[in-house]
C-alpha positions in Angstrom: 0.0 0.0 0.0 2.8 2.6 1.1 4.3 1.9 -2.0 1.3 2.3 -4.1 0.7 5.9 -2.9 4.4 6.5 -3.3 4.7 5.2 -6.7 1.1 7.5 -7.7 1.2 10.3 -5.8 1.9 12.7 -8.8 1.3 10.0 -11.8 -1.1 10.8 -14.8 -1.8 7.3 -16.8 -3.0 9.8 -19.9 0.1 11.1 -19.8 3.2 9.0 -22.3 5.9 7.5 -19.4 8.9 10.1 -20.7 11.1 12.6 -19.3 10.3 14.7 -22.5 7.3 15.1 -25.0 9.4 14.8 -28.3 11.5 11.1 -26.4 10.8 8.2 -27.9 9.0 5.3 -25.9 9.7 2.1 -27.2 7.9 -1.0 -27.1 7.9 -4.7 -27.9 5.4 -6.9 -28.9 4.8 -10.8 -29.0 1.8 -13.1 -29.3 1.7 -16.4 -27.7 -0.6 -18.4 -30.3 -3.1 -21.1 -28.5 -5.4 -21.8 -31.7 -7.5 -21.5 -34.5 -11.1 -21.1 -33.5 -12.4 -20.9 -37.1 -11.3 -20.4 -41.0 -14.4 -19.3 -42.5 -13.1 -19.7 -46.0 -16.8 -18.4 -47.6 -15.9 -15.0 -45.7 -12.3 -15.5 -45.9 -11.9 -14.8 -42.2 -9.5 -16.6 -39.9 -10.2 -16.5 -36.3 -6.9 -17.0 -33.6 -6.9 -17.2 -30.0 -3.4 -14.7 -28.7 -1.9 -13.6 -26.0 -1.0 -10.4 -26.7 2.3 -9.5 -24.7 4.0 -5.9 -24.3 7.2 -4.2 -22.8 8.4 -1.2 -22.4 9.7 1.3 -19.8 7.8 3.6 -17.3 10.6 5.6 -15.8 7.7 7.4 -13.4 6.9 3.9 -11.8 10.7 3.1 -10.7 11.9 2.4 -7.4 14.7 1.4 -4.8 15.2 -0.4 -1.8 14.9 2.9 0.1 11.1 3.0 -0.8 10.6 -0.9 -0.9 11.8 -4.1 -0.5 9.5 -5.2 -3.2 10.8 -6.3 -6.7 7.7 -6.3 -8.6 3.7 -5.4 -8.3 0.7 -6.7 -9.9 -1.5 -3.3 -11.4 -4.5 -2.8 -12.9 -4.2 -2.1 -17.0 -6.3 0.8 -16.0 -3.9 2.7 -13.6 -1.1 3.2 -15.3 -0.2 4.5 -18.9 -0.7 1.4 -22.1 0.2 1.3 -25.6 -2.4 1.4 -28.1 -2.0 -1.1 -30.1 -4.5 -2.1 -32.6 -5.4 -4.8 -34.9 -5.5 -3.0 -38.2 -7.0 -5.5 -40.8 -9.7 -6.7 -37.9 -12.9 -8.4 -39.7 -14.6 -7.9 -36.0 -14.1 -5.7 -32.6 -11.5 -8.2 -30.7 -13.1 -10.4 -28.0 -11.4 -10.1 -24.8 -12.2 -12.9 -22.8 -10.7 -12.4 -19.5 -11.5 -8.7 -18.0 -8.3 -6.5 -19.0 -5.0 -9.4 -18.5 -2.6 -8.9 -16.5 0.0 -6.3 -15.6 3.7 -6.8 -13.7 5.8 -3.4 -12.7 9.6 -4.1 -11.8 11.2 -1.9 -9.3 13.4 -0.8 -12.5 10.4 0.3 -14.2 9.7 -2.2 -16.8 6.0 -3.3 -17.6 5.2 -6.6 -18.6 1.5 -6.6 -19.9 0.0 -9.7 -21.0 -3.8 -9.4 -22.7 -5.4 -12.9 -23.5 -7.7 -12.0 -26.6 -9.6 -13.4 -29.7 -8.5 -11.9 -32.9 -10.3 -12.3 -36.3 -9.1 -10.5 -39.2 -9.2 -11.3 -43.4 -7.2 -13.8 -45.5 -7.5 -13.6 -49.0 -7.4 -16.8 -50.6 -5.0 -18.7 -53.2 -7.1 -21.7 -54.6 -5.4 -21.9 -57.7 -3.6 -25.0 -56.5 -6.4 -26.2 -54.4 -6.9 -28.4 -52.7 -3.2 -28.9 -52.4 -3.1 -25.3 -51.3 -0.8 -23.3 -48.7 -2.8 -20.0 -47.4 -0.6 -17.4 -46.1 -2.8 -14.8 -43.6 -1.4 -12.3 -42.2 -2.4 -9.8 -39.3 -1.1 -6.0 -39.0 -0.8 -4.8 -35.2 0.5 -0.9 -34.9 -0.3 1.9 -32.2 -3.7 4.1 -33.6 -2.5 7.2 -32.2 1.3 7.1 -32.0 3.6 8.1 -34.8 7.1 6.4 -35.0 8.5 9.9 -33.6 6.5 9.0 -30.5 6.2 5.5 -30.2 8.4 2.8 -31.5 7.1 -0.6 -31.8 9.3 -3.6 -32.5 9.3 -7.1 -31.9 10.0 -8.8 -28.9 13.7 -9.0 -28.8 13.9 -12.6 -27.7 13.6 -13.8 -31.0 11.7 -17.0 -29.4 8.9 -14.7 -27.8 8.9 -12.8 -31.0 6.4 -15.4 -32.1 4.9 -18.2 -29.5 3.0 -21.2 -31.5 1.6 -23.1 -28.6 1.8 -26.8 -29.0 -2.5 -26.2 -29.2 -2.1 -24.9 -32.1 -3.7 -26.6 -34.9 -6.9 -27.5 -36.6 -8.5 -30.7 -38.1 -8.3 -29.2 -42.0 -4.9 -26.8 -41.6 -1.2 -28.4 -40.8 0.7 -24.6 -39.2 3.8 -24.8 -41.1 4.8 -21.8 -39.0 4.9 -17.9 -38.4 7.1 -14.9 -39.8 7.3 -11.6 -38.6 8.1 -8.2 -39.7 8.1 -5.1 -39.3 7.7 -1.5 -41.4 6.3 1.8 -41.4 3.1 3.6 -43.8 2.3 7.0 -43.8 -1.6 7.6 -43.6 -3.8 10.5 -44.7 -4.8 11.8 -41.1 -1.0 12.6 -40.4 0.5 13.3 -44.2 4.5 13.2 -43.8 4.5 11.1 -40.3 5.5 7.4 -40.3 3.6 5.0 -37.9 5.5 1.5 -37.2 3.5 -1.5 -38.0 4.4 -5.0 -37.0 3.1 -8.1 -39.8 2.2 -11.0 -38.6 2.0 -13.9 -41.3 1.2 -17.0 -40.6 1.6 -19.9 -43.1 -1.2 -23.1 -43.5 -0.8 -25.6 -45.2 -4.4 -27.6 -46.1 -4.5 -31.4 -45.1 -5.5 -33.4 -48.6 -7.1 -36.6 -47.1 -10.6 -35.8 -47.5 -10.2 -34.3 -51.3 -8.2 -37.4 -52.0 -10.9 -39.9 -49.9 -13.9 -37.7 -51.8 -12.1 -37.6 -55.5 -10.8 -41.9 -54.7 -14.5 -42.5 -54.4 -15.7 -40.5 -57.0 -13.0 -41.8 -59.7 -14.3 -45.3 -58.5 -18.1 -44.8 -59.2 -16.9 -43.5 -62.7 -14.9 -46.5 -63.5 -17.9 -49.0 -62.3 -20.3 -47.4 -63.5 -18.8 -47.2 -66.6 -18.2 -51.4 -66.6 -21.6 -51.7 -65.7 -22.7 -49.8 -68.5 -20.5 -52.0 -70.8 -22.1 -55.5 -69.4 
């Protein structure tokens, strides 16, 4: 509690966590991936289930030994100052299924937020090759308000939390060959000569042929006796 009053007593969470307004905040991004709640391939739609995970710095939330013993504090989202990061190609308003995740603060000042949500966005289909097909979707995550002179966002830079396919991640029809990431900046017409950073997403599917080769097996077969039927 004494900390807690000591870290808030003068702290403004609508106010961006640096010493000056033109500093740059930086902050990284991964996704855990769980799974694939749907691919609705009529809307061409894909539907995943993330953990949205953030860092950065909040030099205003630091302390020492002098104020606390304490290493670290669980906070709500609400309190403190968050990134606001979007899903830019969304198909739907993300589902956020637990109330606002969870928040650490370290006595050095590092945040580690972690938001469990539901993300749907679009995938335009390749069928020319169906259905021996691989489907490449790919989902665009960048701050709404933030330009890159404000806000940089990069990657996690542990390369193995950059992008987290969870071992529940599959489906009965898609094989998840895996998950690229990259990052680059667009200018957009509300703010004409600024950069935003935008972190890509793509994730690669590759469709399992069983059933096309069960379905076309037993189709091919019909022709062929029907065909000798027809002939006795």
């Amino acid at each position: 509690k004494d900390l807690i009053n000591y870290l808030f007593e003068d702290y403004n969470s609508d106010v961006r966590p640096v010493y000056e307004f033109n500093d740059v905040l930086e902050v990284q991004i991964g996704l855990g991936v769980k799974t694939i709640e749907s691919f609705d391939q009529m809307e061409e739609t894909i539907t995943l289930n993330i953990w949205e995970r953030m860092n950065w710095i909040d030099d205003s939330l630091s302390w020492d030994s002098s104020v606390s013993n304490l290493t670290f504090i669980s906070l709500d989202p609400n309190d403190i100052w968050t990134p606001d990061i979007e899903l830019l190609n969304a198909a739907t308003k993300p589902q956020i299924y637990t109330l606002q995740g969870g928040l650490y603060l370290y006595s050095d000042g590092s945040v580690i937020y972690s938001k469990p949500s539901i993300f749907k966005f679009s995938c335009p289909l390749e069928l020319e090759q169906f259905p021996f097909d691989i489907q490449t979707c790919r989902m665009n995550v960048s701050s709404w308000v933030y330009t890159s002179e404000l806000l940089t966002l990069i990657p996690n830079v542990d390369e193995a939390k950059q992008v987290d396919l969870q071992d529940s991640f599959r489906h009965s029809e898609w094989e998840v060959l895996g998950a690229e990431v990259t990052e680059f900046t667009e200018e957009r017409d509300c703010c004409l000569g600024r950069d935003f950073n935008i972190i890509s997403y793509s994730f690669n599917l590759k469709r399992f042929t069983h059933y096309y080769k069960i379905s076309m097996g037993m189709t091919i077969t019909l022709v062929i006796v029907s065909f000798i039927i027809m002939l006795m």
